[in-house]
KOLMI-991522 format. One record per residue (C-alpha): residue in one letter; x, y, z. Coordinates in steps of 0.05 Angstrom, whole numbers, plus 5000, padded with zeros to 4 digits. Layout:
<nodes>
{node "A" {X Y Z}} ...
</nodes>
This chain:
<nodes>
{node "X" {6423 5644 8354}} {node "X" {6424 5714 8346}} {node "X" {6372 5754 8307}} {node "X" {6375 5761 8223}} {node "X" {6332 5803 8181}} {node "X" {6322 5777 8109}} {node "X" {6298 5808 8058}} {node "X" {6284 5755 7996}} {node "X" {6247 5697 7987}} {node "X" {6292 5652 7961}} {node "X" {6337 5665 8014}} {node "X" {6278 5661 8080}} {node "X" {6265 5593 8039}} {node "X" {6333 5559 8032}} {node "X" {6335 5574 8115}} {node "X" {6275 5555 8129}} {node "X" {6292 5489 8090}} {node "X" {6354 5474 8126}} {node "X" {6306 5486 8198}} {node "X" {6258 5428 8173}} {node "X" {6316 5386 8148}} {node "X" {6340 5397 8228}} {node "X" {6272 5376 8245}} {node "X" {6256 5445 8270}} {node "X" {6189 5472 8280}} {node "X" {6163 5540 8263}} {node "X" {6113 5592 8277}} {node "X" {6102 5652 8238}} {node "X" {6081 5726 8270}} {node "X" {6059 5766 8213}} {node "X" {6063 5839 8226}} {node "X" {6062 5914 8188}} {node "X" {6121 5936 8236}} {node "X" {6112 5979 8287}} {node "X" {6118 5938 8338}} {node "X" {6092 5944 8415}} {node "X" {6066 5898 8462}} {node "X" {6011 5874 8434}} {node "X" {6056 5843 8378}} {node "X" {6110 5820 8423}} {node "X" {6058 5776 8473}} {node "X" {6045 5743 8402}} {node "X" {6126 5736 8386}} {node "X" {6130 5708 8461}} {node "X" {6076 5650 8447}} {node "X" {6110 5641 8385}} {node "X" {6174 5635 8415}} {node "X" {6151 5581 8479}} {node "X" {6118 5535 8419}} {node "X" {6166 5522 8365}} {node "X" {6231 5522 8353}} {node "X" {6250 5578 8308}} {node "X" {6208 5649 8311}} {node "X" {6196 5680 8246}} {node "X" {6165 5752 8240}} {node "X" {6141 5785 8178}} {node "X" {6148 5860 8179}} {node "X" {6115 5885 8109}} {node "X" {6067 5942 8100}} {node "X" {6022 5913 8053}} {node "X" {5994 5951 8014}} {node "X" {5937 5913 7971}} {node "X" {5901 5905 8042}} {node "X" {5898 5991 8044}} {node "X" {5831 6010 8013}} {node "X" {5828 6086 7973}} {node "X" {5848 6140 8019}} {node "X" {5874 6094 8079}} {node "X" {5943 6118 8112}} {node "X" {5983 6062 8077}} {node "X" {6037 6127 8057}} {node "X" {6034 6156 8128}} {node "X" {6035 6082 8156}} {node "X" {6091 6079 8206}} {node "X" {6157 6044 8186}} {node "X" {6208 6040 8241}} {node "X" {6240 5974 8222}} {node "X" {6307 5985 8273}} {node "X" {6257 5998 8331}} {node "X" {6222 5928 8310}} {node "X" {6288 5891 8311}} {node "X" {6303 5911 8382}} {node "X" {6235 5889 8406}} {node "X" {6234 5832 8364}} {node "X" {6301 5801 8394}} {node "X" {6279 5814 8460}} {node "X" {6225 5774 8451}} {node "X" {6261 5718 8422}} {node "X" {6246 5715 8348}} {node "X" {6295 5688 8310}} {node "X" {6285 5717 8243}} {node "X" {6249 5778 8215}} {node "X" {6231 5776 8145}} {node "X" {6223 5841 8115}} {node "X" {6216 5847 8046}} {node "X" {6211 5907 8003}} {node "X" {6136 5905 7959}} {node "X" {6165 5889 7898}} {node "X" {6191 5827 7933}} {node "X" {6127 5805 7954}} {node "X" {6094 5834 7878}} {node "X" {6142 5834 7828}} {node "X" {6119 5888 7775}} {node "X" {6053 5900 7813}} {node "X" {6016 5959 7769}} {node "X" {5949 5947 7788}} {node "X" {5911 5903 7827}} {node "X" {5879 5874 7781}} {node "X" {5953 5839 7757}} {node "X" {5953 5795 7818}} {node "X" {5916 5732 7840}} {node "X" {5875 5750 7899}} {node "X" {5848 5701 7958}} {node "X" {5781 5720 7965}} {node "X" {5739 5696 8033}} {node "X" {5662 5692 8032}} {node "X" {5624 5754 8015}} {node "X" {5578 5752 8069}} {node "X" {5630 5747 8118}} {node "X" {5662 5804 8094}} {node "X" {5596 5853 8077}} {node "X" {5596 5864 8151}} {node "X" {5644 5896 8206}} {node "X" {5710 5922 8176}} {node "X" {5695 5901 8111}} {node "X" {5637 5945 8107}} {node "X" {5672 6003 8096}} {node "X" {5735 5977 8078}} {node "X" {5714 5935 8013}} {node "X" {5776 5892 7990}} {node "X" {5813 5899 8045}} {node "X" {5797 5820 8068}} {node "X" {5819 5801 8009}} {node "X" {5890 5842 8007}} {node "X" {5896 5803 8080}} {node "X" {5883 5738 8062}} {node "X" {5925 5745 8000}} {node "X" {5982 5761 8039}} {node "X" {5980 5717 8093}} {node "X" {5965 5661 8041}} {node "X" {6039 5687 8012}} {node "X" {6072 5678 8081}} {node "X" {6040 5618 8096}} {node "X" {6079 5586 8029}} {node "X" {6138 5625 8039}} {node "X" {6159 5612 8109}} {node "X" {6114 5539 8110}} {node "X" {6104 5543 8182}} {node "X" {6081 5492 8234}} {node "X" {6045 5545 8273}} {node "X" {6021 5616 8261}} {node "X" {6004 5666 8318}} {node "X" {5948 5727 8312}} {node "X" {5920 5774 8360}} {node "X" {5843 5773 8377}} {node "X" {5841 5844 8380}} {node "X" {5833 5838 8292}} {node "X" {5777 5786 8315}} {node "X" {5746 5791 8242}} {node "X" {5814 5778 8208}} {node "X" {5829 5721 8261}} {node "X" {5762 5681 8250}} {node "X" {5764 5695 8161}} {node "X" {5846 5661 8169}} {node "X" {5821 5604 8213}} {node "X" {5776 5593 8155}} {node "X" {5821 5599 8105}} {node "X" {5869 5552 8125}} {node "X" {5808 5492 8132}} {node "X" {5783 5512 8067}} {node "X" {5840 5519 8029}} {node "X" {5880 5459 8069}} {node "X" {5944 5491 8098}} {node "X" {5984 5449 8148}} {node "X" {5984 5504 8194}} {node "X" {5959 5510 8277}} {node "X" {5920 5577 8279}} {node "X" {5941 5600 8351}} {node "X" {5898 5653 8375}} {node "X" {5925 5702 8422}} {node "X" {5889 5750 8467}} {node "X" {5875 5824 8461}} {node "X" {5931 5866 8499}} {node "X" {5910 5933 8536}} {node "X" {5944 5985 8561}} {node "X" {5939 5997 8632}} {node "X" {5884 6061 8619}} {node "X" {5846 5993 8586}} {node "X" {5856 6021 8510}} {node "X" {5862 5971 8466}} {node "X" {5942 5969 8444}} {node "X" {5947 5989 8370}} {node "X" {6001 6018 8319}} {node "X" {5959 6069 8309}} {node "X" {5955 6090 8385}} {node "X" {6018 6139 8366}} {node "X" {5975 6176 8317}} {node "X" {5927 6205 8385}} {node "X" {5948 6266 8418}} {node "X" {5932 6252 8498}} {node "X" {5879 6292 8494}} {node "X" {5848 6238 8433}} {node "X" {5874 6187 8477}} {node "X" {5818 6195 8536}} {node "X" {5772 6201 8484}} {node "X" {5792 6134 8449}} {node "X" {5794 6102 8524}} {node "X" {5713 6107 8520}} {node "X" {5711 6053 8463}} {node "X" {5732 5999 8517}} {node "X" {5694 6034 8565}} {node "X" {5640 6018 8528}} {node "X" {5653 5949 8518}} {node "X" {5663 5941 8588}} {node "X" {5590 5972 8599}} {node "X" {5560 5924 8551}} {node "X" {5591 5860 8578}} {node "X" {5559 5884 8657}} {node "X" {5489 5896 8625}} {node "X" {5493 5820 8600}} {node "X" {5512 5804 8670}} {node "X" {5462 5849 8692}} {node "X" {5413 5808 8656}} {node "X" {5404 5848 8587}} {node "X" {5411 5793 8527}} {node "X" {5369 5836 8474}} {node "X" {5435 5867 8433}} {node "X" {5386 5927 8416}} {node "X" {5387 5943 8483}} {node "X" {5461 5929 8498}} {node "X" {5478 5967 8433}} {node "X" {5439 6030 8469}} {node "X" {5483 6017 8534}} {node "X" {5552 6014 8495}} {node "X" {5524 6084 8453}} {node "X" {5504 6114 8510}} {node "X" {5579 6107 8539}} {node "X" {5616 6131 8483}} {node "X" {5654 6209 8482}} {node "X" {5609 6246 8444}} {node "X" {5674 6258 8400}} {node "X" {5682 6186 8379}} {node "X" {5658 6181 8303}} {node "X" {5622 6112 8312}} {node "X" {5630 6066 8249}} {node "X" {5598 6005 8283}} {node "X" {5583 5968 8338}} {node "X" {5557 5895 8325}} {node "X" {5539 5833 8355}} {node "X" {5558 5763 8314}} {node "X" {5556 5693 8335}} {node "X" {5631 5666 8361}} {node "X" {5627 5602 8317}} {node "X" {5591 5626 8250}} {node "X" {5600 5706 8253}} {node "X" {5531 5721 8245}} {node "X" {5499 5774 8265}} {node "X" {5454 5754 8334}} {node "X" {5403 5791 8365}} {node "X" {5396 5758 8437}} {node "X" {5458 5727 8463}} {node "X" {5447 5656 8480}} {node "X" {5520 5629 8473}} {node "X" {5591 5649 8469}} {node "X" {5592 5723 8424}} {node "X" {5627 5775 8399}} {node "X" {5620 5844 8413}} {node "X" {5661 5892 8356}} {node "X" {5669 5959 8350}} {node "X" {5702 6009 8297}} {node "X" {5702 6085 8307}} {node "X" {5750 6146 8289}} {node "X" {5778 6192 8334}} {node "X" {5814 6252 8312}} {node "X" {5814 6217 8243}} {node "X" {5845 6156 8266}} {node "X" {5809 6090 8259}} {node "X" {5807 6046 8323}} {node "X" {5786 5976 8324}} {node "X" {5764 5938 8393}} {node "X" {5724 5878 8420}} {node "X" {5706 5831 8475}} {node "X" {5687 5764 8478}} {node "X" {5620 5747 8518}} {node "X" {5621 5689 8551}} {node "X" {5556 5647 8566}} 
</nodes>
């Protein structure tokens, strides 16, 4: 089939409906547009694991904290189908926000999903308050919308990844989290939408964020466990024009923050450069 973009609800639904009543499965890729790699390895799993593909592509804009880009956020929807179709999704649904919040004045109007506070107090949602629960809100909406059997997300947003894993066992969806790993470009910057706000020059800056995850991840092999000291190693390999908003160490099962790694854990980082907020991570492995 070839690709369609819809734009309501009610419409998505009745074809989604007709899919099951085929005995089709479904995965779901939610996205904010823009595609590039990164999002299309995630379309491709999607694609060898179910039936039908379905991609959201919706700026959404409860998940934007005060003075975020969410106006500047790109939008290149046309772009998005031709990537989209050659990774095999079968339908992009794109819907405008009053779609998704009819009448939306203030946030305050809406019913939120809210995950755990002290998952969220630490990491992104230390600076960006709310914005978990904009994300989770959403993808709660999508998840009822498009009721799919499967739903693919990127480990590079490993916060996000681990608080909609939980979600979905609290809150009992019928849905098959399927993680998918970080993409990199070749330099070994992690692949973001927000890559086409560097200028090359903020680009080999940006490159020292994996850099220093790299660095970390040999001084564990190295034999350095204390994450004071492996903090100090990933510091010390960071451009001095990288605006650091953290760099933490949490356990891979509970998120908590560890200070010696004795099992599997994550290594995140956050930092601006230019004025543009990266994300990146690695896994350690024990």
């Amino acid at each position: 089939m070839s690709l369609v973009v819809i734009n309501e609800i009610a419409k998505l639904r009745e074809v989604i409906k007709n899919y099951k009543k085929e005995g089709k499965t479904v995965a779901l890729v939610p996205t904010m547009g823009c595609l590039h790699d990164g999002h299309k390895s995630l379309m491709q799993k999607a694609h060898s694991i179910a039936d039908i593909t379905v991609i959201s592509v919706f700026v959404n804009p409860i998940q934007f904290c005060p003075g975020e880009d969410y106006d500047k956020y790109p939008r290149t929807l046309d772009a998005d189908k031709v990537v989209a179709e050659s990774a095999g999704v079968d339908i992009i649904f794109a819907p405008s926000v009053n779609e998704m919040y009819p009448n939306l004045n203030k946030f305050s109007d809406l019913t939120m999903v809210v995950p755990p506070y002290e998952l969220t107090d630490i990491m992104c949602g230390k600076s960006r308050v709310g914005h978990f629960d904009g994300v989770e809100t959403v993808v709660s909406k999508l998840f009822n919308i498009v009721q799919p059997d499967f739903a693919c997300f990127g480990m590079k947003d490993i916060q996000q990844l681990f608080l909609i894993k939980k979600m979905v066992r609290d809150l009992n969806f019928p849905i098959e989290i399927v993680p998918c790993p970080l993409v990199r470009e070749e330099s070994g910057l992690a692949l973001s939408s927000r890559n086409k706000y560097l200028s090359p020059e903020q680009k080999e800056i940006a490159l020292s964020l994996s850099k220093a995850l790299f660095a970390i991840r040999d001084a564990y092999k190295a034999g350095i466990k204390e994450t004071k000291k492996l903090f100090d190693v990933g510091l010390t390999n960071l451009d001095k024009n990288v605006e650091l908003e953290y760099l933490e160490f949490v356990d891979n099962d509970t998120f908590k923050p560890v200070e010696s790694i004795t099992k599997t854990t994550i290594c995140a980082l956050a930092a601006r450069v230019g004025g543009v907020r990266l994300i990146d991570n690695i896994v350690v492995e024990v």
